[in-house]
C-alpha positions in Angstrom: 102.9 113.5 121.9 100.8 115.3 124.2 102.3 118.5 125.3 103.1 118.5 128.8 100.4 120.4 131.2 101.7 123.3 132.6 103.3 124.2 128.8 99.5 123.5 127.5 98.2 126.0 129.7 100.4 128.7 128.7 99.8 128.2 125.4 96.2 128.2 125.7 96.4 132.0 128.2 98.4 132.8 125.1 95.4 133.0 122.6 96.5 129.5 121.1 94.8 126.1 120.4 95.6 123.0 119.7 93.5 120.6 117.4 94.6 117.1 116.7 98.1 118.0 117.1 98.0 120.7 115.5 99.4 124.4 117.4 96.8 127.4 115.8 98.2 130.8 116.9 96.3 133.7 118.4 97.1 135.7 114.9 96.7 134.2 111.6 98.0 137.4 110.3 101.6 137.5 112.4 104.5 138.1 110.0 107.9 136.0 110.6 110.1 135.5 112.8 108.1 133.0 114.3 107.9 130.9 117.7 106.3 127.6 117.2 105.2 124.8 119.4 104.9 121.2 117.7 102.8 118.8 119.2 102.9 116.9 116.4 106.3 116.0 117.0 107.9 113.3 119.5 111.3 112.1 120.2 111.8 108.5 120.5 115.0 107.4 122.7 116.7 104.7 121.9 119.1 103.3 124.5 121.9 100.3 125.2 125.0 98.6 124.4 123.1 97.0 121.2 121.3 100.6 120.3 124.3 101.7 117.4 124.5 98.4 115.6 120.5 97.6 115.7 119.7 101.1 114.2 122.8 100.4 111.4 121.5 97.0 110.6 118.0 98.9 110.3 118.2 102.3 108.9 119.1 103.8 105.4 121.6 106.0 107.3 125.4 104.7 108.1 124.9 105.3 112.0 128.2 103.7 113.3 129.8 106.9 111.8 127.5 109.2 113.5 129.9 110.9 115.9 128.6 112.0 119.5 126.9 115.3 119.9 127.2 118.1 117.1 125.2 117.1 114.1 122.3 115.1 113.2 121.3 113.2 110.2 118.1 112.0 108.3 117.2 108.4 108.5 114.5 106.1 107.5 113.3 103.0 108.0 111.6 101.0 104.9 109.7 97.8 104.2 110.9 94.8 102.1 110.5 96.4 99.1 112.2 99.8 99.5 109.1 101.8 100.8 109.4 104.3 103.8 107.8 103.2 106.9 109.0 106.2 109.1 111.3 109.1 108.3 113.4 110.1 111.3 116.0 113.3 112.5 118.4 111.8 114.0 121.4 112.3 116.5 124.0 110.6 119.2 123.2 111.9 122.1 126.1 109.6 123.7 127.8 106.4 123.0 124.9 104.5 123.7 121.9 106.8 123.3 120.3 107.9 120.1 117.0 110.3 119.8 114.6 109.9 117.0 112.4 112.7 115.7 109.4 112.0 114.2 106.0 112.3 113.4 104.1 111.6 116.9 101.5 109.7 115.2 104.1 107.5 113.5 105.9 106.6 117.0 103.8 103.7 118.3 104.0 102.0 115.3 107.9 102.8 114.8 107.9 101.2 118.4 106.2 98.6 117.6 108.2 97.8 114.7 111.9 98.5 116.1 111.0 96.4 119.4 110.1 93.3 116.9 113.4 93.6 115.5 115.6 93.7 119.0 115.8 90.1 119.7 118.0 89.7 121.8 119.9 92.9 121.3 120.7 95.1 124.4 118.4 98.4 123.5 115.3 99.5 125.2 113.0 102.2 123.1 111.7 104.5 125.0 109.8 107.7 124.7 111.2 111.0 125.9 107.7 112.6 126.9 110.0 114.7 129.2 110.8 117.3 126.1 109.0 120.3 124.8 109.5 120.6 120.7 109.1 124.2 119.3 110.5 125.6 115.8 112.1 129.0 115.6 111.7 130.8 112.0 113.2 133.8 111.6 112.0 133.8 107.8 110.1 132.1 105.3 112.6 132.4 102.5 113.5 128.9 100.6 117.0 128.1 101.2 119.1 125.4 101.1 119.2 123.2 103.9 122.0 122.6 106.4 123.4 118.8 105.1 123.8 117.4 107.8 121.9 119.5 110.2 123.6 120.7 112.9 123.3 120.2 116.2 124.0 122.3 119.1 124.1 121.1 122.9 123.1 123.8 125.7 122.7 122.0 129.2 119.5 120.0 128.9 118.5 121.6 125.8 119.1 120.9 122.0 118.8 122.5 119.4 119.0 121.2 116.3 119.6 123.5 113.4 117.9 122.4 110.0 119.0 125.6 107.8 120.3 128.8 108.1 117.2 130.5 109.6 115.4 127.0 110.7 115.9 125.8 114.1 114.3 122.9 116.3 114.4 123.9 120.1 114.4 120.5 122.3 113.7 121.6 126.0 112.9 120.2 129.4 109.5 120.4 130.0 109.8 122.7 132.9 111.8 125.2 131.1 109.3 125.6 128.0 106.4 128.3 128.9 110.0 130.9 130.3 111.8 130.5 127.3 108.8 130.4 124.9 107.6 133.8 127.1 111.6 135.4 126.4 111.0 134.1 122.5 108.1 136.1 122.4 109.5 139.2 124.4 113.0 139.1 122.0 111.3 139.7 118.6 109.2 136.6 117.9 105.5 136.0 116.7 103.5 133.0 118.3 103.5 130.8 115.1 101.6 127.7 114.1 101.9 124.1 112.8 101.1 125.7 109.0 104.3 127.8 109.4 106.6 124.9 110.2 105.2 122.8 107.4 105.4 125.9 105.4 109.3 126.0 106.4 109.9 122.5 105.5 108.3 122.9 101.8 110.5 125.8 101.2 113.7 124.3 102.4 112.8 121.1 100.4 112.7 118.9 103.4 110.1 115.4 103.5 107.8 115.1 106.4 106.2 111.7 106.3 102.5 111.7 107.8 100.7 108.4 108.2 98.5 108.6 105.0 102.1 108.3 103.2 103.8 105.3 104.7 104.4 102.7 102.8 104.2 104.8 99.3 107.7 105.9 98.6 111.0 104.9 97.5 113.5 106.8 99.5 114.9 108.9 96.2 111.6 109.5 95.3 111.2 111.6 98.7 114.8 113.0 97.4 116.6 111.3 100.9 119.6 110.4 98.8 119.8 114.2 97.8 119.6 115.3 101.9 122.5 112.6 103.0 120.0 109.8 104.3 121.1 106.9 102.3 124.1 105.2 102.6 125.4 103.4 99.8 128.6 102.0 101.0 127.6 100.4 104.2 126.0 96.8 104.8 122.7 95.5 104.4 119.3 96.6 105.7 115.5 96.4 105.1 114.3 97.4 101.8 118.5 97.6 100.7 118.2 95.8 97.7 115.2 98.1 96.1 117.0 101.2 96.9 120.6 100.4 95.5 119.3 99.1 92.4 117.2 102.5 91.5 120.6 103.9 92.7 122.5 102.2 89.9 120.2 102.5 86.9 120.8 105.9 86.6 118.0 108.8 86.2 115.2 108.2 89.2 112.2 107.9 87.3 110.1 109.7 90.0 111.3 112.6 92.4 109.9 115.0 94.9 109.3 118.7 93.7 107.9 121.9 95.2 105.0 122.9 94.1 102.5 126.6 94.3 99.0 127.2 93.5 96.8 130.1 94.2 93.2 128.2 93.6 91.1 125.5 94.2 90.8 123.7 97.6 93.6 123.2 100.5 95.7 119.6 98.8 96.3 117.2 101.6 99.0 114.4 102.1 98.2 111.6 100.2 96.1 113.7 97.3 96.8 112.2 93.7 97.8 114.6 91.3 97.8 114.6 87.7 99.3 115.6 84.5 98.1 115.4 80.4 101.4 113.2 80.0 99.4 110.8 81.7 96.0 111.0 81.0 93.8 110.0 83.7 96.2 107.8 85.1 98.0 109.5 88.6 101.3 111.3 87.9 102.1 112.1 91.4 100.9 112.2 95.3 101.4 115.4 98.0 103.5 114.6 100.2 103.1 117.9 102.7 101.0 121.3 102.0 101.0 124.5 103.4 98.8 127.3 103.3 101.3 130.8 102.1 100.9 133.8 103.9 100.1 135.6 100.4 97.5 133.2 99.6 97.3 129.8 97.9 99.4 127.3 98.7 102.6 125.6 98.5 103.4 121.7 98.7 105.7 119.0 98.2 104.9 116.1 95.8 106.1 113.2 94.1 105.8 113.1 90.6 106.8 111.6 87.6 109.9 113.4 86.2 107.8 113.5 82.6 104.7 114.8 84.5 107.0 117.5 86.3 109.0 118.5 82.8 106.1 119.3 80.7 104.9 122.3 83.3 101.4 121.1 83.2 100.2 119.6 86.8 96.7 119.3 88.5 96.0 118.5 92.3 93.0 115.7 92.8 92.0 115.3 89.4 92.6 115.5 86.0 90.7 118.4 85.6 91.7 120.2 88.9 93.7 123.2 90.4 97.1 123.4 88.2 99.9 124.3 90.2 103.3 126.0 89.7 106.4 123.9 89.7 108.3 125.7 92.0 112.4 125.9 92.5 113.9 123.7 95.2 117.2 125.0 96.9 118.9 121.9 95.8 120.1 119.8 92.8 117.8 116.5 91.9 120.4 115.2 89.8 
């Protein structure tokens, strides 16, 4: 979502710019804690009488349990056949009110796709273009990830804490360039978009961009692992699929954290490969992130085999090989 005017000018007085939605701080060469702004995310409202049991009948997550106010929960919604069309943060923000997080670019067609569902349900979607999104990092160190993140209610603000040193800042628009200016003054570097990907890879957290809808069973993305997948409650889109890879036991593909220190920046939606395989895709990156000590790091789906035998290359057969990497959580 665009960020709002006066917020944009501060930023840009501030040394920074912002490409395609994406925030590029004054100094590459900062060291953490960080401040970052996030264009690239939005926050989708959704609102009425209707809103609780349309998102339940809809979403992998169980959201008639999802009390009011102090945590939020990962969501998706999939196709049909089991595949994620959007990958949400979610929380109650009353008993009638729910905000979405998301991908900005992925919020029209989430829209879209919600508003063909409504019927005749009372719920209007709406965006909340009011809001200024910024990450705090105070480190860059994998750890686990708060399940279910926790949310913490200040006024008009939110924020939304993701891990132990990994917090979402959700603040009226009017309020952003002070408190961004007091981040900065406290002990924060002006970050960037890189870092918050960065953050996500290293906590072992999904971030579905556009090139990836439609490609993923939610286990493979490792949502049963971060509490998105109910398996006790009724029926949804895509149901069927995901609670029969459920029940047949080992998941045949899973998401992994990967490292490399050569070859060319991987992007979303890059194939990877593996011997085990041949010249037949093992895999596809899921997120990347250029590392402050050079190379990179990413999340990717791979075949368990592919992942086992240690031996993994980004875009071809014959390309970079990259590291698997630990996650701060249990695949199995």
């Amino acid at each position: 979502m665009p960020i709002p005017s006066t917020f944009f000018t501060h930023l840009i007085d501030l040394g920074y710019r912002i490409e395609a939605d994406e925030s590029i701080p004054p100094n590459a060469a900062a060291q953490p804690p960080y401040i970052v702004p996030l264009p690239n995310l939005a926050v989708l409202r959704a609102e009425g009488p209707d809103a609780a049991s349309l998102l339940h009948n809809l979403l992998t997550q169980d959201i008639k349990s999802l009390s009011i106010g102090g945590e939020a929960r990962w969501a998706a919604l999939l196709t049909p056949k089991g595949r994620t069309l959007a990958l949400v943060l979610l929380w109650r923000d009353a008993a009638e009110r729910f905000f979405l997080i998301l991908e900005a670019s992925l919020v029209e067609p989430l829209r879209t796709t919600l508003l063909r569902y409504r019927l005749r349900s009372k719920v209007d979607f709406t965006y909340e273009d009011g809001l200024v999104t910024l990450a705090r990092l105070p480190s860059l160190t994998p750890q686990a990830p708060f399940l279910p993140p926790v949310l913490e209610t200040v006024g008009e603000r939110r924020f939304l804490h993701l891990g132990p040193d990994f917090v979402l800042d959700f603040l009226p628009a009017q309020e952003a360039p002070e408190h961004f200016t007091t981040r900065l003054t406290e002990r924060y570097a002006p970050g960037g978009t890189v870092h918050w990907r960065l953050a996500l890879i290293r906590h072992g957290l999904p971030w579905l961009l556009p090139v990836n809808q439609e490609e993923f069973l939610p286990q493979w993305i490792n949502l049963d692992r971060l509490g998105a997948v109910s398996f006790t409650k009724g029926c949804y889109p895509g149901q069927e699929i995901v609670t029969r890879t459920h029940y047949l036991g080992r998941v045949k593909k899973r998401m992994y954290r990967l490292g490399t220190a050569e070859g060319s920046p991987p992007q979303a939606g890059d194939e990877c490969f593996s011997p085990v395989f041949g010249r037949q895709g093992a895999g596809r990156v899921v997120l990347s992130a250029l590392r402050p000590e050079g190379g990179f790091e990413l999340l990717a789906v791979l075949q368990r085999e592919a992942a086992e035998s240690g031996e993994v290359h980004l875009g071809s057969p014959e390309g970079a090989q990259a590291e698997i990497l630990s996650l701060p959580y249990s695949l199995d």
